[in-house]
N, C-alpha and C positions, 0 to 999 in steps of 0.2 A: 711910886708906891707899888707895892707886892702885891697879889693875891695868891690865895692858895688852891688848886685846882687838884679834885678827889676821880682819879678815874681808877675804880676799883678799888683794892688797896693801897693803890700807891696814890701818894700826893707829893706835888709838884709847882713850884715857886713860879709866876709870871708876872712880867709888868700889866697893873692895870690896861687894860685897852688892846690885850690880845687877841687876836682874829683866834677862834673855833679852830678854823682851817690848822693851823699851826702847830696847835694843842694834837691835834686828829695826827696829823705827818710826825710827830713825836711820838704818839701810841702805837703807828702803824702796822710797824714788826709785832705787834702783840696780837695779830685778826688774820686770819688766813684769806678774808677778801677784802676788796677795797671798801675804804671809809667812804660814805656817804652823807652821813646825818649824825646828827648829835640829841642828846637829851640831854639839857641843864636842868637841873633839881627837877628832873621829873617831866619837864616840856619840852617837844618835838621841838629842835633848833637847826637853821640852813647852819651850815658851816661859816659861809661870809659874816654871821655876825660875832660882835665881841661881847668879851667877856669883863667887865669892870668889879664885878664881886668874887669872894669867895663862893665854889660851888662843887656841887656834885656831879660828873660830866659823864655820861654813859654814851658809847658809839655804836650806832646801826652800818652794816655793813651790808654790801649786795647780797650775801647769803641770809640774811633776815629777810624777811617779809614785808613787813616797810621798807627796807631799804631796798627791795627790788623793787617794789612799787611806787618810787620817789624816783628812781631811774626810768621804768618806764613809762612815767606820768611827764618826766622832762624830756624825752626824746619825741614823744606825743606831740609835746608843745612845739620842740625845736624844732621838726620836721614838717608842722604846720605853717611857719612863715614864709 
């Protein structure tokens, strides 16, 4: 089964059960920094999860403000084990 996945004005055809991640590495060339984070219809999304519906997908990037502070919250953690 298909869904239809809205980043910006383009929308774009995926098999149900698409990783974030994938959807993100396909928009990539369109963000002048690295993908990081996602927003489905509106909520803060990690990239590892999927996507099983039709949705609205917006990308946070290191140059955003959350997505700086989602990198340096995870190096935080990484650096603490």
């Amino acid at each position: 089964m298909k869904i239809t996945i809205t980043v910006g004005n383009t929308n774009a055809e995926y098999d149900t059960g698409i990783v974030l991640l994938k959807v993100a590495e396909d928009f990539q060339h369109e963000y002048r920094y690295p993908i990081v984070l996602g927003k489905v219809d509106g909520k803060l999304t990690e990239l590892f999860r999927t996507l099983n519906a039709d949705a609205e997908v917006e990308f946070l990037t290191t140059g955003d403000k959350i997505g700086n502070q989602t990198i340096i919250r995870s190096m935080n953690m990484l650096f603490k084990l």
